[in-house]
The first five atom37 places (N, CA, C, CB, O) and aatype in JSON, in Angstrom:
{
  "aatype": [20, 20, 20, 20, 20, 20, 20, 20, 20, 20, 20, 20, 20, 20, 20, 20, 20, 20, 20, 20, 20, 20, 20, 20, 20, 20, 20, 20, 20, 20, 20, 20, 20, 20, 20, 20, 20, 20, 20, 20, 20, 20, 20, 20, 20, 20, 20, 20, 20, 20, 20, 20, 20, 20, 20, 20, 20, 20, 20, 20, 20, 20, 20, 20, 20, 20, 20, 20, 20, 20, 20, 20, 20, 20, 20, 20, 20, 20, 20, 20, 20, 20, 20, 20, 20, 20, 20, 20, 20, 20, 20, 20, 20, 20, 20, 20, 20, 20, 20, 20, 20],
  "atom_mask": [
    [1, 1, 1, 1, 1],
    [1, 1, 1, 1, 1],
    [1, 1, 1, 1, 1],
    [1, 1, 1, 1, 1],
    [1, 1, 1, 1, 1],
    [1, 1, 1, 1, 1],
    [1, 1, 1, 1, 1],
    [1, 1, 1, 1, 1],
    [1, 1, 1, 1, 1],
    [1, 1, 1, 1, 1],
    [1, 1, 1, 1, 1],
    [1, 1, 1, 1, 1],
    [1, 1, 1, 1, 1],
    [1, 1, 1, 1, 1],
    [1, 1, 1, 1, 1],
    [1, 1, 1, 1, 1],
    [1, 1, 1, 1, 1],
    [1, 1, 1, 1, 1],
    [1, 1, 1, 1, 1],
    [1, 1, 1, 1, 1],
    [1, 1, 1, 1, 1],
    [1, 1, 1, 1, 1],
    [1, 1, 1, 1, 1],
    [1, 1, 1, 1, 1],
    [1, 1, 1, 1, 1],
    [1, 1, 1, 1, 1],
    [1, 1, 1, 1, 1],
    [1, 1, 1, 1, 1],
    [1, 1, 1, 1, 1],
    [1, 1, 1, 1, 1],
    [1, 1, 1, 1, 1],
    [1, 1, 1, 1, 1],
    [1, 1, 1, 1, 1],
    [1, 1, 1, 1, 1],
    [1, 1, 1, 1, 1],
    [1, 1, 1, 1, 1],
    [1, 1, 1, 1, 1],
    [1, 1, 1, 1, 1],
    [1, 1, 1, 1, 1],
    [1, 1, 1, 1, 1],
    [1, 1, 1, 1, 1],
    [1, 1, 1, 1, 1],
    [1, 1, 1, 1, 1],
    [1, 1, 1, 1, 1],
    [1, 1, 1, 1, 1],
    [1, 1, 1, 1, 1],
    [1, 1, 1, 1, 1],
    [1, 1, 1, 1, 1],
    [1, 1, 1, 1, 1],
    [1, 1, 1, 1, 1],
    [1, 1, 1, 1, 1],
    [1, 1, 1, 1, 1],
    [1, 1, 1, 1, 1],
    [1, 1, 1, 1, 1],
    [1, 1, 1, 1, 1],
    [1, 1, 1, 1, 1],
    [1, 1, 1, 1, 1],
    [1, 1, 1, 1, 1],
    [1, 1, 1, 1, 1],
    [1, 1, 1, 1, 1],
    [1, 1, 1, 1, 1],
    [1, 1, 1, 1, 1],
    [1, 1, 1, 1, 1],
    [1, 1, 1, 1, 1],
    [1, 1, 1, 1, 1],
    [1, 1, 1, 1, 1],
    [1, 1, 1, 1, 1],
    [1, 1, 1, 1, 1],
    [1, 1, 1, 1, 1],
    [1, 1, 1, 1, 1],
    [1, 1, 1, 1, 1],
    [1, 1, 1, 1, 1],
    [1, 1, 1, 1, 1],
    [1, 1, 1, 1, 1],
    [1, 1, 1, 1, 1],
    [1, 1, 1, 1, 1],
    [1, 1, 1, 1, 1],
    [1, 1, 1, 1, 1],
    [1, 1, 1, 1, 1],
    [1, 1, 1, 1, 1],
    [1, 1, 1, 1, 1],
    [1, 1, 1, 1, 1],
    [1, 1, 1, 1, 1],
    [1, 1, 1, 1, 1],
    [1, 1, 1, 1, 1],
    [1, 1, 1, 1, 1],
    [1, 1, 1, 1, 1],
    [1, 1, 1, 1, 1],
    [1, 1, 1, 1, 1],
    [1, 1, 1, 1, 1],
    [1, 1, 1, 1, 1],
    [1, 1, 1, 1, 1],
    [1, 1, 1, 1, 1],
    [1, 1, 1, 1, 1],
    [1, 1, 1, 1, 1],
    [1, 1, 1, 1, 1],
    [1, 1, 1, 1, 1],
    [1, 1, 1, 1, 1],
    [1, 1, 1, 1, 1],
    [1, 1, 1, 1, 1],
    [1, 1, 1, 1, 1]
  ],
  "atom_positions": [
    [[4.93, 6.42, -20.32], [4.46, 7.52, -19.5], [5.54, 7.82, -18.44], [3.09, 7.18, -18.83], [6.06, 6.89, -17.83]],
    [[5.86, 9.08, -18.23], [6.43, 9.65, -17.15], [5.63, 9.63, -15.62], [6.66, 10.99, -17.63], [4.44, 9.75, -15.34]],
    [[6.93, 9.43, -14.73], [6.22, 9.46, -13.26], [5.78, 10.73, -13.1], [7.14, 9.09, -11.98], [4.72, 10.83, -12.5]],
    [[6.48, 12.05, -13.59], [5.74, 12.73, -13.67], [4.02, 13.39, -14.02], [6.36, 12.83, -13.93], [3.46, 14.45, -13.74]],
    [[3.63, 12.22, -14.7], [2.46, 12.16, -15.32], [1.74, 11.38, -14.45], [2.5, 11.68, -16.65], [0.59, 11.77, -14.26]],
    [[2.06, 10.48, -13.92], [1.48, 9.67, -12.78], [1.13, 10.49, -10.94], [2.76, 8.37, -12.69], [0.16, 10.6, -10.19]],
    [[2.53, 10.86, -10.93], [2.06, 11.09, -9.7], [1.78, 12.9, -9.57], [3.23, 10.42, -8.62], [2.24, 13.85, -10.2]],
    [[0.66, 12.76, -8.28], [-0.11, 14.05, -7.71], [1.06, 15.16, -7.23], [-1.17, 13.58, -6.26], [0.96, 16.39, -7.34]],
    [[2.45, 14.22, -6.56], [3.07, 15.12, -6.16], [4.28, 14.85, -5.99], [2.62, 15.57, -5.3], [4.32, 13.79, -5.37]],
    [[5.77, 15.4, -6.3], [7.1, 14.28, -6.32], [7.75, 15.68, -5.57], [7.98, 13.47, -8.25], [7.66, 16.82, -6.02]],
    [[8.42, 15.26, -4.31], [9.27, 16.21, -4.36], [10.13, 15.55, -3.3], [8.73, 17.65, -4.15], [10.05, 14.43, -2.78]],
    [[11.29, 16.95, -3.06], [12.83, 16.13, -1.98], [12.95, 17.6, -1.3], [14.9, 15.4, -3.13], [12.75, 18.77, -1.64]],
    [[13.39, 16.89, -0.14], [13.67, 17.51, 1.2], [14.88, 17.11, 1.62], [12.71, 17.19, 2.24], [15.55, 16.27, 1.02]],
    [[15.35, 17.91, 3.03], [15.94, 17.24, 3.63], [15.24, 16.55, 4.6], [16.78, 17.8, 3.95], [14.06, 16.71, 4.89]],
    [[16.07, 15.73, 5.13], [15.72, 14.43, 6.59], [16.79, 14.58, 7.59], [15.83, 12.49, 6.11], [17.4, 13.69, 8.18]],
    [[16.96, 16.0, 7.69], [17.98, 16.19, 9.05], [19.21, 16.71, 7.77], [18.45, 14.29, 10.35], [18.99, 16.91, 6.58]],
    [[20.5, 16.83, 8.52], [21.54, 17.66, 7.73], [22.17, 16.57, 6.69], [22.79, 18.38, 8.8], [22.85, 16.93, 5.73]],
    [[21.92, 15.4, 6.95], [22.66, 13.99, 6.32], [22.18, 13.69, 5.28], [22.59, 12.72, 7.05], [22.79, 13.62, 4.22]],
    [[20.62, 13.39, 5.53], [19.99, 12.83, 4.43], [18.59, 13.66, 3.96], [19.69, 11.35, 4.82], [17.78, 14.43, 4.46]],
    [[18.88, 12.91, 2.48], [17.44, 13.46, 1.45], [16.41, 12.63, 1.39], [17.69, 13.65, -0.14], [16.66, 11.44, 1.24]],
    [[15.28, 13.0, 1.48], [14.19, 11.93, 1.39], [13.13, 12.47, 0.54], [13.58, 11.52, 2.8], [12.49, 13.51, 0.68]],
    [[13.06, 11.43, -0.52], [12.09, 12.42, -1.47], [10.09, 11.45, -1.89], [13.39, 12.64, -3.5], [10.0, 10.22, -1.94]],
    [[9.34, 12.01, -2.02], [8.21, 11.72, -1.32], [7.58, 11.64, -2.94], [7.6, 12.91, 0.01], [7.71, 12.58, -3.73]],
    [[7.01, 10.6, -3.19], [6.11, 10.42, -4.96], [4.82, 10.43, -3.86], [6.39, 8.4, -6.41], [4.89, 9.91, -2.75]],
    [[4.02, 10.91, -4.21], [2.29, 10.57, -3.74], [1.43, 10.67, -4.93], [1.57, 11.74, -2.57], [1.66, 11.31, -5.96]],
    [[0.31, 9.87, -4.62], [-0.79, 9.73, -6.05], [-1.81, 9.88, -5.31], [-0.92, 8.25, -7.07], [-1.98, 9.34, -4.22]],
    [[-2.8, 10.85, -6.03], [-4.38, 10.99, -6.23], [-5.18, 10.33, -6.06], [-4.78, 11.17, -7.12], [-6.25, 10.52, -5.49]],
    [[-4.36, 8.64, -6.96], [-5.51, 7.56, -6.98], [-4.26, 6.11, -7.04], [-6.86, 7.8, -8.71], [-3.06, 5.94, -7.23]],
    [[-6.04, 4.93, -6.61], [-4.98, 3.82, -5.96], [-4.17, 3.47, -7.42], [-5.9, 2.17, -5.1], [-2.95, 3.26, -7.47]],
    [[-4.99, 3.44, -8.48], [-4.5, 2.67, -10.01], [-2.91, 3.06, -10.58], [-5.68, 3.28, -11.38], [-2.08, 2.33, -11.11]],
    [[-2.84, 4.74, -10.2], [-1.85, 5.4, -10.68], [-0.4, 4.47, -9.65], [-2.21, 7.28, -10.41], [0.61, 3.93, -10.1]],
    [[-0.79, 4.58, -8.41], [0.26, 4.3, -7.5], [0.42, 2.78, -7.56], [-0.04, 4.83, -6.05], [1.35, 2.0, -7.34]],
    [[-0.56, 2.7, -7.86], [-0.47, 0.25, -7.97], [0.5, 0.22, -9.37], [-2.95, -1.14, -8.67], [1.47, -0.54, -9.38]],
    [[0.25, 0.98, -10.41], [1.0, 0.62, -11.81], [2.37, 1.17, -11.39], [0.33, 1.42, -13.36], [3.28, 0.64, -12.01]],
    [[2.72, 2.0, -10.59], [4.5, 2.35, -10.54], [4.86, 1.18, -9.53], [5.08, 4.23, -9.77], [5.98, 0.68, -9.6]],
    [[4.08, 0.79, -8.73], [4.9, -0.19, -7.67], [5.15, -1.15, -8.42], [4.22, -0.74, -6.35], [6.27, -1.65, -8.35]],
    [[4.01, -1.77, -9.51], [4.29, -3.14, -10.02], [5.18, -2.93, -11.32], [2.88, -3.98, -10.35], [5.61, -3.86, -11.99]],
    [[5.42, -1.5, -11.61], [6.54, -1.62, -12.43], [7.93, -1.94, -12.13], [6.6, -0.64, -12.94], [8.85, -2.25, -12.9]],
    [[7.9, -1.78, -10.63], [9.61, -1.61, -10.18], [10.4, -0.99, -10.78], [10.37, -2.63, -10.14], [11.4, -1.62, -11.13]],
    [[10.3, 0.47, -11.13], [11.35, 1.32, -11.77], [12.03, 1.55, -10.84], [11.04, 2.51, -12.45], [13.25, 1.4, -10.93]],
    [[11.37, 2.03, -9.49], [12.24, 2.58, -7.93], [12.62, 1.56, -7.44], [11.44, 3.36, -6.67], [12.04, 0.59, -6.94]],
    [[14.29, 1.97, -7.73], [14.58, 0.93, -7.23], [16.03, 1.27, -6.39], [14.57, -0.13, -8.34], [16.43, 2.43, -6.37]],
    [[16.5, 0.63, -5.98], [18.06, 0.99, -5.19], [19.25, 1.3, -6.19], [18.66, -0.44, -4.24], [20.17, 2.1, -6.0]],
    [[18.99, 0.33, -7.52], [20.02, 0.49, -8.34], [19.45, 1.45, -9.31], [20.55, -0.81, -8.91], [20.1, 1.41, -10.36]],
    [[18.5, 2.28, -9.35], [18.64, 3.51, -9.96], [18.74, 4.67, -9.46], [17.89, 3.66, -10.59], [19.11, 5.63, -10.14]],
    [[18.45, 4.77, -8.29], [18.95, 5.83, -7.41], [20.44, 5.87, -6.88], [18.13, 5.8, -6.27], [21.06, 6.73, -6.26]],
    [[20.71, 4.89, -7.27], [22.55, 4.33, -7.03], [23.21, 5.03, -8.44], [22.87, 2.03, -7.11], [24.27, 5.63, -8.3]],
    [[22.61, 4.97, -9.74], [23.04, 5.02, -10.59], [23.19, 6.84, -10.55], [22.31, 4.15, -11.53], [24.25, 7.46, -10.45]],
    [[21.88, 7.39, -10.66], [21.04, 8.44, -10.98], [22.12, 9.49, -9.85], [19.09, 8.12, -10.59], [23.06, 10.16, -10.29]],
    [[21.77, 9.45, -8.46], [22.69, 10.15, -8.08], [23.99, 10.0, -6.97], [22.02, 10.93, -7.86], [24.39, 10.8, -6.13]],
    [[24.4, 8.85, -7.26], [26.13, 8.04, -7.0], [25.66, 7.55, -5.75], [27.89, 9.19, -6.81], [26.56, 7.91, -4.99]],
    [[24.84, 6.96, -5.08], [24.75, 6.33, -4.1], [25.21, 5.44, -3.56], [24.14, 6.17, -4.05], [24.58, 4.6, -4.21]],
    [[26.09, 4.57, -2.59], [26.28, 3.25, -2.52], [25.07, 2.41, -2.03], [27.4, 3.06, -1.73], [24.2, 2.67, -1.2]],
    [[25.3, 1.34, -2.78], [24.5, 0.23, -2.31], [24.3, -0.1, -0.83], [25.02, -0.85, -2.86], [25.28, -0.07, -0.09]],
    [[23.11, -0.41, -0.36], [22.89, -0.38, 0.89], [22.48, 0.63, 2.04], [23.7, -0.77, 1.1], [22.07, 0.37, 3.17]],
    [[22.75, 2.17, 1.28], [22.14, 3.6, 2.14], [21.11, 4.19, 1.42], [23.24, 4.87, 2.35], [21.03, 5.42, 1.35]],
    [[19.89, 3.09, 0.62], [19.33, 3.89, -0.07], [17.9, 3.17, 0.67], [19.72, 3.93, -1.76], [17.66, 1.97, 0.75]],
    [[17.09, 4.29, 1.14], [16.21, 3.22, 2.35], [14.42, 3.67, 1.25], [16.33, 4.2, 4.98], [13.9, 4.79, 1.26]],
    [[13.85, 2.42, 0.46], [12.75, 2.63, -0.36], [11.84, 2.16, 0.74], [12.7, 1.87, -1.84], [12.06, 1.18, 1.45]],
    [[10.55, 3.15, 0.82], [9.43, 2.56, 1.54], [7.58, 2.71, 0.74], [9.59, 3.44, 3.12], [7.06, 3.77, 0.4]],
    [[7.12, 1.65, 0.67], [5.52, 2.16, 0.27], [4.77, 2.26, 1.31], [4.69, 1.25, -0.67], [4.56, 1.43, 2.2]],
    [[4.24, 3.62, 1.12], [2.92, 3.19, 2.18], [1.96, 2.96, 1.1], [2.28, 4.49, 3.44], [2.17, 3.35, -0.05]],
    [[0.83, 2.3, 1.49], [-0.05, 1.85, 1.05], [-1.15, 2.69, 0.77], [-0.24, 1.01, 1.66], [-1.7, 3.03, -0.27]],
    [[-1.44, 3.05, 2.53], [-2.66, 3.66, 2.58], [-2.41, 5.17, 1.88], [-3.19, 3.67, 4.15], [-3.16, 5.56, 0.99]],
    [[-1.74, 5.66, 2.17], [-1.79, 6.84, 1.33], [-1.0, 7.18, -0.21], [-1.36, 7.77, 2.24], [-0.39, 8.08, -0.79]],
    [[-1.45, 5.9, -0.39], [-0.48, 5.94, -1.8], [0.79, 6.72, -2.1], [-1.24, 6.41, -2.84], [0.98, 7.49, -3.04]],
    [[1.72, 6.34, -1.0], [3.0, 7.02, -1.33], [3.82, 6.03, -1.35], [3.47, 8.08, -0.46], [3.62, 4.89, -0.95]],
    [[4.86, 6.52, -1.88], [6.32, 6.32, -1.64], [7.44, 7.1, -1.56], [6.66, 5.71, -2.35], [7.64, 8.03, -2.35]],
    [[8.46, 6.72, -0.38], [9.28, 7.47, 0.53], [10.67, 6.79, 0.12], [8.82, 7.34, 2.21], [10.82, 5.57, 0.14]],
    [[11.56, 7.59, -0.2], [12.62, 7.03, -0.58], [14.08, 8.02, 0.31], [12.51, 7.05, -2.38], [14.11, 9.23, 0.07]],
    [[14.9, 7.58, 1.03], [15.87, 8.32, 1.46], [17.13, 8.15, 1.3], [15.76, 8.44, 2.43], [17.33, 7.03, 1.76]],
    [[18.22, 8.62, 0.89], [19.19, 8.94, 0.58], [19.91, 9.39, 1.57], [19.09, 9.56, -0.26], [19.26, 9.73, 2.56]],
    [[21.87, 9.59, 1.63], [22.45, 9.99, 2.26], [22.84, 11.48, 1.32], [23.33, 8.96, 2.7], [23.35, 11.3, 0.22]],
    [[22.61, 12.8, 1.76], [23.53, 13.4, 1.33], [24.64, 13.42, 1.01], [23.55, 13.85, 1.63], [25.55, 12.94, 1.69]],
    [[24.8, 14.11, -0.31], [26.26, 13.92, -0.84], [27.15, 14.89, 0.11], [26.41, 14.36, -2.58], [28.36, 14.69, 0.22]],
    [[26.5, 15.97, 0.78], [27.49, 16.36, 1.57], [26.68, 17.29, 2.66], [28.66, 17.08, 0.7], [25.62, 17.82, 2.33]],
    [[27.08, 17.42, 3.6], [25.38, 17.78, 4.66], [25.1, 18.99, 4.44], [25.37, 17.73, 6.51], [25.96, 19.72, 3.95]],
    [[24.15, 19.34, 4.67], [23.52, 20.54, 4.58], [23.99, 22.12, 4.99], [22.53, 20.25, 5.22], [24.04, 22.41, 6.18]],
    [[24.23, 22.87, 4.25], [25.0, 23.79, 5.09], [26.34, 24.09, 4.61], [25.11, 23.28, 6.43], [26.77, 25.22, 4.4]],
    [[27.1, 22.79, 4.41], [28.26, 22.55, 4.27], [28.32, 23.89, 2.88], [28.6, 20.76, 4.02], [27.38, 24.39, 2.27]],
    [[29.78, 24.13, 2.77], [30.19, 24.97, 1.71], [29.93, 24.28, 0.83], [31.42, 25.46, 1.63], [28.81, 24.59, 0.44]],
    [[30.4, 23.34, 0.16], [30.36, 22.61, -0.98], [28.61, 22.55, -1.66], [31.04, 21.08, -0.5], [28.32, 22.74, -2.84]],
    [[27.6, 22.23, -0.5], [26.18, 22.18, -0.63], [25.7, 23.04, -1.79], [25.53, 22.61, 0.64], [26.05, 24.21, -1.93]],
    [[25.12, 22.59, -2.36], [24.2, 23.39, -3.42], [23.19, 23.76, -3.27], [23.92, 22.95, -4.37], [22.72, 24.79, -3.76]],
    [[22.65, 22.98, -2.56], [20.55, 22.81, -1.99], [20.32, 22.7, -0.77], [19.58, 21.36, -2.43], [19.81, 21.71, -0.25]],
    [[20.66, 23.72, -0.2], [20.82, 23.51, 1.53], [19.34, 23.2, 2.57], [21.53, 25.15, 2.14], [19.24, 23.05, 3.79]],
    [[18.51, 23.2, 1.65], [16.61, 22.75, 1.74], [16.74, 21.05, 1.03], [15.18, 24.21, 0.25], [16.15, 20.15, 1.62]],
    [[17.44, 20.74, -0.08], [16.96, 19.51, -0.62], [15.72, 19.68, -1.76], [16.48, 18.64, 0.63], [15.1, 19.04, -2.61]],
    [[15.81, 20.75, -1.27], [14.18, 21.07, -2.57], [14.24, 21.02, -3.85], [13.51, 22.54, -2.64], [13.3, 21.4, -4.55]],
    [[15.91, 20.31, -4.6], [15.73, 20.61, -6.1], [16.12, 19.25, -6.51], [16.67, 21.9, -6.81], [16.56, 19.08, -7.65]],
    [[16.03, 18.42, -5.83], [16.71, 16.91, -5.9], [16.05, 15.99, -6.71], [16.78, 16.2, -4.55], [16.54, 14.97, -7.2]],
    [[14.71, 16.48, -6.83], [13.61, 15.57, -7.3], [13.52, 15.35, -8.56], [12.42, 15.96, -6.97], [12.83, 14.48, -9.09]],
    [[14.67, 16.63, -9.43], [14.23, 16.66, -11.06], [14.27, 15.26, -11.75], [15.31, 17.63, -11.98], [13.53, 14.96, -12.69]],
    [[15.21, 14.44, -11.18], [15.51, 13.18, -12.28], [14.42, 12.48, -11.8], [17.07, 12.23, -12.23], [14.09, 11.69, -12.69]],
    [[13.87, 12.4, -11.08], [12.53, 11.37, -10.81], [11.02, 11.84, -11.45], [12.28, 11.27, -9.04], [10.02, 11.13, -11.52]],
    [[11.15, 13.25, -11.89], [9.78, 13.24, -13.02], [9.77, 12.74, -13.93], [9.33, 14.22, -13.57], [8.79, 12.03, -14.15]],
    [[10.74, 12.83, -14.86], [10.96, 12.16, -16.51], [11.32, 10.32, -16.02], [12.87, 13.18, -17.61], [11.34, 9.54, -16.98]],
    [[11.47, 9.97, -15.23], [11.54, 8.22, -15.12], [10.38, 7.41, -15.91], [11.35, 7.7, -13.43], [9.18, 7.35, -15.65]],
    [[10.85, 7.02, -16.57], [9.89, 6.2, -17.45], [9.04, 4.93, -16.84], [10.75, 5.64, -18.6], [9.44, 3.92, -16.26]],
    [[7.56, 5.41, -17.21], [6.93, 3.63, -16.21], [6.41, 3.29, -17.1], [5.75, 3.43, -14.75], [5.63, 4.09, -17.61]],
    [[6.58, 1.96, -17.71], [5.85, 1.35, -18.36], [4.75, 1.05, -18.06], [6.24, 0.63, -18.63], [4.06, 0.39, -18.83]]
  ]
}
């Protein structure tokens, strides 16, 4: 199954001009308990997925609202010429198709 299929809502923002922070939330506790105990999210796939170094990739669960918060450094800040997504709003595609066992 895809996280897409799991979760209520996946998307990415920015977190100021630097960094991306992109937000999985679930509907229900079962959906969000089976991705945590899968450990797909992890540092070394968001390292892999979109060139991150080790150590600027900050994963958080909340519990109570069945989320998870994951933030990133922009690849280049917001605004900047080079920028593609000057919102962060299209960042999220590789995290629907992630496979959870």
């Amino acid at each position: 199954m895809k996280l897409g299929e799991l979760a209520g809502l996946i998307r990415s923002k920015n977190a100021g001009p630097f960094q991306l922070t992109f937000d999985i939330m679930f509907d229900r506790e079962d959906k969000y308990r089976r991705v945590v105990a899968a450990g797909v999210i992890t540092e070394e796939w968001f390292k892999k997925t979109y060139g991150i170094p080790e150590g600027e990739i900050g994963i958080y669960y909340y519990e109570p609202a069945w989320a998870i918060k994951v933030t990133i450094p922009r690849p280049v800040p917001s605004g900047d010429p080079l920028d593609t997504d000057v919102y962060g709003g299209q960042q999220y595609g590789p995290l629907v198709n992630l496979e959870i066992p």
